[in-house]
LUMPA-155846 format. One record per residue (C-alpha): residue in three letters; residue number from 1; x, y, z. Coordinates in steps of 0.5 Angstrom, whole numbers, plus 2048, in hexadecimal, padded with zeros to 3 digits. Example, Ala and Ser with C-alpha at 12.3 -4.5 7.8 and 13.67 -1.06 7.14 Angstrom:
# residues 2
<pt res="ALA" n="1" x="819" y="7F7" z="810"/>
<pt res="SER" n="2" x="81B" y="7FE" z="80E"/>
***
This chain:
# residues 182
<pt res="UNK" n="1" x="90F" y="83C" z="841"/>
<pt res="UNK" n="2" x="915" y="838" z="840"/>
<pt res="UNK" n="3" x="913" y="836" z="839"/>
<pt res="UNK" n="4" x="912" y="83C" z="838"/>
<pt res="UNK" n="5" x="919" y="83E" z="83A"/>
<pt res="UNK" n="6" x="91D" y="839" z="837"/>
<pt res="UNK" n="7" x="918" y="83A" z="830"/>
<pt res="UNK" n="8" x="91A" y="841" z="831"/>
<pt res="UNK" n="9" x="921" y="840" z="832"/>
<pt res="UNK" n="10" x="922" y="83A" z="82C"/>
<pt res="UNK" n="11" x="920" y="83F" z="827"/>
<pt res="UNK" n="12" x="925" y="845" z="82A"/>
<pt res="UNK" n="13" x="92B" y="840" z="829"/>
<pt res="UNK" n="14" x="928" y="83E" z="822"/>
<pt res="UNK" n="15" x="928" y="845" z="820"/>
<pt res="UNK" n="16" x="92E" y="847" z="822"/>
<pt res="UNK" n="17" x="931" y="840" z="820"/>
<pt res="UNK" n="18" x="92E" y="841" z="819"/>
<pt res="UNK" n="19" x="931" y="84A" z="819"/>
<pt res="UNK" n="20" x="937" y="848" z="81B"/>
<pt res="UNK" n="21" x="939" y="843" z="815"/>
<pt res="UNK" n="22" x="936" y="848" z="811"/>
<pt res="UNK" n="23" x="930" y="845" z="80F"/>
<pt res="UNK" n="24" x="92B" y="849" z="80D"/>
<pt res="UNK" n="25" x="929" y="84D" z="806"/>
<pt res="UNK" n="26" x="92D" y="84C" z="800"/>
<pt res="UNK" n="27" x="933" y="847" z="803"/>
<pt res="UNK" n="28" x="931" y="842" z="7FF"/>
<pt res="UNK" n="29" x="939" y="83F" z="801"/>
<pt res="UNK" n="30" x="937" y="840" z="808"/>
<pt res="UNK" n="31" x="92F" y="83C" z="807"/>
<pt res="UNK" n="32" x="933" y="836" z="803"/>
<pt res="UNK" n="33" x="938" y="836" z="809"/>
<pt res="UNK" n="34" x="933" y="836" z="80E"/>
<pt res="UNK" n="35" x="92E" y="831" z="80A"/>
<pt res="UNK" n="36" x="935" y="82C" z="80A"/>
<pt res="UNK" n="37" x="936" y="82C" z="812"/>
<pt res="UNK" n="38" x="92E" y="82B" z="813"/>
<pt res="UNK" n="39" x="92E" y="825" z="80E"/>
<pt res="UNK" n="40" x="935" y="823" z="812"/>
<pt res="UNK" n="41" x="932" y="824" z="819"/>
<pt res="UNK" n="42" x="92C" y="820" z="817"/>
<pt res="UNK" n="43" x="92F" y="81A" z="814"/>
<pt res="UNK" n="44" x="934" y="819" z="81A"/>
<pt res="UNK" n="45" x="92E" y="81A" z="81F"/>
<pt res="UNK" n="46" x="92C" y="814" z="81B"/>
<pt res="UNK" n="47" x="932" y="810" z="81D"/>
<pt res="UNK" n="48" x="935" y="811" z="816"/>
<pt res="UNK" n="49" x="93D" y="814" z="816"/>
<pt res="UNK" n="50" x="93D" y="818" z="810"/>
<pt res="UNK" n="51" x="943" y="81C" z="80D"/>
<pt res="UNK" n="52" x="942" y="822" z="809"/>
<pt res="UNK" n="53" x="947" y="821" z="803"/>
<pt res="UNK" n="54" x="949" y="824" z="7FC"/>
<pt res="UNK" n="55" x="947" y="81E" z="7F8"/>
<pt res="UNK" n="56" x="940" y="81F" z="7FB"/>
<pt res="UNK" n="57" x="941" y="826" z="7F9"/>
<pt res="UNK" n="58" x="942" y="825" z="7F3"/>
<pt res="UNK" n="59" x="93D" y="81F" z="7F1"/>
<pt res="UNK" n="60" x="937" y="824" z="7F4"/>
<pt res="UNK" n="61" x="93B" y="82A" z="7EF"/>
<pt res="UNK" n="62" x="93B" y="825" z="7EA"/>
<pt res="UNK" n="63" x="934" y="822" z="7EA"/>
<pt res="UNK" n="64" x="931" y="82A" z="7EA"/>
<pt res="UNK" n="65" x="935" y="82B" z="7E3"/>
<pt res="UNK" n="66" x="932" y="825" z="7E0"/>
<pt res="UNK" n="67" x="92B" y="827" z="7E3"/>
<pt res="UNK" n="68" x="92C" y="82E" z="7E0"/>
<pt res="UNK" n="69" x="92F" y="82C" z="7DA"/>
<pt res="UNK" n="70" x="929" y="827" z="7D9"/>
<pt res="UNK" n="71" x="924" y="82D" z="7DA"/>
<pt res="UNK" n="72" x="926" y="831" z="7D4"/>
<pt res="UNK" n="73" x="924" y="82B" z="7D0"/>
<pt res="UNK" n="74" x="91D" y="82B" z="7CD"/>
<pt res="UNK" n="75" x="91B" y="825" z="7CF"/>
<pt res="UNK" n="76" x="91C" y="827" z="7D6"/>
<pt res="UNK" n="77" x="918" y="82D" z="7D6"/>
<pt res="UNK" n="78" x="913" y="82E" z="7DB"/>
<pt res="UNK" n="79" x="917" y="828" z="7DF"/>
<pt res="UNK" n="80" x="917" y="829" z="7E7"/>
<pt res="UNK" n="81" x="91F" y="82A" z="7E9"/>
<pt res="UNK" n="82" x="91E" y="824" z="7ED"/>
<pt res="UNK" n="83" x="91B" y="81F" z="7E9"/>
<pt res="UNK" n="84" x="921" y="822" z="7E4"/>
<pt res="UNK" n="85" x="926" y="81F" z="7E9"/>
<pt res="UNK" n="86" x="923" y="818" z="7E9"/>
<pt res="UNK" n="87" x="923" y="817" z="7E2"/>
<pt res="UNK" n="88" x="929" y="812" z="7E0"/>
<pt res="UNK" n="89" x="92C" y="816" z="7DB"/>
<pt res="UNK" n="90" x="92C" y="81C" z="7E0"/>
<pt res="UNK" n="91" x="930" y="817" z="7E5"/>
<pt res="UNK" n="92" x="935" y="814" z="7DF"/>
<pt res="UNK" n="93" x="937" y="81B" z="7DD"/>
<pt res="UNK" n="94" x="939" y="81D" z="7E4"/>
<pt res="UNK" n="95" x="93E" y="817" z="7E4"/>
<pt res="UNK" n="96" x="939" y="813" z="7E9"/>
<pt res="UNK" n="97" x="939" y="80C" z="7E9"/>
<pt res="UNK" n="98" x="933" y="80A" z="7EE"/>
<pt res="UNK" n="99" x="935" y="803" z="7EF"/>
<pt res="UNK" n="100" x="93D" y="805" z="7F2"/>
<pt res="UNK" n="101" x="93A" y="80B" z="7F4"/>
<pt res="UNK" n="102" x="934" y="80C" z="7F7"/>
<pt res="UNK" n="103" x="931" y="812" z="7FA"/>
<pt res="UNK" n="104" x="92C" y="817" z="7FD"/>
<pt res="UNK" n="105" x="92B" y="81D" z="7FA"/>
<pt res="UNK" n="106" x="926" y="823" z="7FD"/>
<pt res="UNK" n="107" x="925" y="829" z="7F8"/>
<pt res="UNK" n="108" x="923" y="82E" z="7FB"/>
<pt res="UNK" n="109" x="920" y="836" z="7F9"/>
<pt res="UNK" n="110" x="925" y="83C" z="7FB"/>
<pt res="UNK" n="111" x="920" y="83F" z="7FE"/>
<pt res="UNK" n="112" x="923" y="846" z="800"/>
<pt res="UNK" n="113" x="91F" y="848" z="806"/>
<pt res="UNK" n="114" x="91C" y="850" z="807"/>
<pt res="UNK" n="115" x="91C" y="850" z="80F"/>
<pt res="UNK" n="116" x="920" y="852" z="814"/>
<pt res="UNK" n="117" x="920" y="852" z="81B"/>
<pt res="UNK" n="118" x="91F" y="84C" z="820"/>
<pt res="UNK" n="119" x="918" y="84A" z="81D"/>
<pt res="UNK" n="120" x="91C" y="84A" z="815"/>
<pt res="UNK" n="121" x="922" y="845" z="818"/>
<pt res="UNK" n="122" x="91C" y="841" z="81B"/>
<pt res="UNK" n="123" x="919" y="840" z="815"/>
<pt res="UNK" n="124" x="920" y="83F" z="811"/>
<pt res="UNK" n="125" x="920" y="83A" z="817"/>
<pt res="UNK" n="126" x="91A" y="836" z="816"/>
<pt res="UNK" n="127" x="91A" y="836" z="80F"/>
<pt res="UNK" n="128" x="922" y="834" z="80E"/>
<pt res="UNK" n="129" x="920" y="82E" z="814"/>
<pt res="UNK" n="130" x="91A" y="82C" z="80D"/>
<pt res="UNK" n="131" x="91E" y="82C" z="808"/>
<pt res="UNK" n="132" x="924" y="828" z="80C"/>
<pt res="UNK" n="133" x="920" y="822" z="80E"/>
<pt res="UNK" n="134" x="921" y="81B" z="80C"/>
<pt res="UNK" n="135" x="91A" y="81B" z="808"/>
<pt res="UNK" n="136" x="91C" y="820" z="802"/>
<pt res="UNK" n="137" x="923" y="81B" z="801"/>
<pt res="UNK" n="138" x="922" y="817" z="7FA"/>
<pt res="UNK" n="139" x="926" y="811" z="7F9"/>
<pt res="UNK" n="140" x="92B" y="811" z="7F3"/>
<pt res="UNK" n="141" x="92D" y="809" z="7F3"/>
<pt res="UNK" n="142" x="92B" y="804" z="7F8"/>
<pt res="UNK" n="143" x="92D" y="808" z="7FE"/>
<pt res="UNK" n="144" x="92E" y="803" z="804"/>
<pt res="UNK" n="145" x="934" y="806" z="808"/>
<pt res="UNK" n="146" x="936" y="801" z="80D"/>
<pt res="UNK" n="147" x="93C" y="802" z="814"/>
<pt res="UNK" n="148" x="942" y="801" z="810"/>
<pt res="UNK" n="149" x="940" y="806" z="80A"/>
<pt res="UNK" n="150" x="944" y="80D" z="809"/>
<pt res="UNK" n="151" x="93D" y="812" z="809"/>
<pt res="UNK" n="152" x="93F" y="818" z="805"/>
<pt res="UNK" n="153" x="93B" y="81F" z="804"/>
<pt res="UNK" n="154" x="93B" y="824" z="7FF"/>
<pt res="UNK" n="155" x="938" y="82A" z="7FD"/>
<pt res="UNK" n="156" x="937" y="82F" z="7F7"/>
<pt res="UNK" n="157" x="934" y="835" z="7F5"/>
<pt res="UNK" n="158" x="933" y="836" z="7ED"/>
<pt res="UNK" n="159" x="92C" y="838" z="7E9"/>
<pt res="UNK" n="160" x="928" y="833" z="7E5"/>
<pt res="UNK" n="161" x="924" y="837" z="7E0"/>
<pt res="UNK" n="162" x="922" y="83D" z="7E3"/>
<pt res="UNK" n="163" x="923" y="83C" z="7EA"/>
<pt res="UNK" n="164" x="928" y="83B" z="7F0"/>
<pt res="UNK" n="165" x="928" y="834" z="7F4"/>
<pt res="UNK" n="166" x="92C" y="832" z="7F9"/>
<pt res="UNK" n="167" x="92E" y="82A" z="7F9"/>
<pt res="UNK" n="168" x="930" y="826" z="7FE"/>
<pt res="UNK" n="169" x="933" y="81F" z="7FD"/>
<pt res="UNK" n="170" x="934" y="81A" z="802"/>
<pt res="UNK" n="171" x="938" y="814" z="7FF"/>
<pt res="UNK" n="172" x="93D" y="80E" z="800"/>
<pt res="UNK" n="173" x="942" y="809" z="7FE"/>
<pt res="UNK" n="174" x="93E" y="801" z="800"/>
<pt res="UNK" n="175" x="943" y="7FD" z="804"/>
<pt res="UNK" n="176" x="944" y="7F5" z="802"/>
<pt res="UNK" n="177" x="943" y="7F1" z="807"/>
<pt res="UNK" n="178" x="949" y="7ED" z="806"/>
<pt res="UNK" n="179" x="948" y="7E5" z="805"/>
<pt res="UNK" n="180" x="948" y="7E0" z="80C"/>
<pt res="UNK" n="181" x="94E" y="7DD" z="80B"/>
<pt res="UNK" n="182" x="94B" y="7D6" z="80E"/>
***
């Protein structure tokens, strides 16, 4: 019975947590805002500190235009939108250099939920924790952050193609350890 309870009482303050920022429906804002603070909520869980940044921001809007861009070539039709985005010519478009930049990328469907009600911001709920989870980040570069990095998060709406993704971009700046002066 207190299992129950505390269930019962997590999925109350999760509904009204997700109604209270607005998250339901067509607010593709509120979902992308809510997706950023899940990721963030994850990767410092995880002892990381991460700080969302404009320059994230607009890496992940910038790597979205190129992917858009590259899937209106016609050698790109019938491309997945994630694959469009590991392609190198993609990423060089988007002004990244993987080797100074590396980063985490997670393409994510706007999915644009139907129910309502405690059970729909339940489902909102397990399907947010899905998509947030480490396992659907890409590496864009060899992405080994260590203690003394700046890590930095971002994130965008925008088409590819036909359909609308949110993308979310974990980066960092690589810190060199300077030489021992012995």
């Amino acid at each position: 019975m207190k299992l129950f309870k505390k269930l019962a009482a997590a999925v109350l303050a999760a509904a009204l947590a997700l109604t209270m920022v607005g998250c339901g429906g067509g607010n593709s804002y509120a979902m992308q805002d809510e997706l950023l603070k899940l990721t963030i909520d994850r990767w410092t869980s995880n002892g990381e500190t991460v700080t969302h940044t404009k320059k994230a921001d607009d890496l992940a809007a910038a790597l979205l235009a190129a992917a858009d861009k590259a899937a209106a070539l016609e050698e790109n039709e019938g491309t997945k939108a994630k694959e469009l985005l590991k392609d190198p010519a993609v990423i060089k478009a988007a002004g990244i250099d993987p080797e100074k930049t590396p980063c985490r990328v997670n393409l994510i469907d706007n999915v644009q939920f139907k129910s309502s009600g405690v059970l729909g911001e339940y489902l909102k709920m397990q399907w947010m924790m899905e998509v947030t989870s480490n396992s659907q980040f890409e590496s864009i570069g060899a992405f080994y952050s260590s203690i003394n990095d700046k890590v930095e998060i971002g994130v965008a709406t925008h088409k590819i193609g036909d359909e609308n993704y949110t993308l979310i971009l974990i980066t960092y700046t690589p810190t060199t350890t300077p030489a021992n002066p012995l």
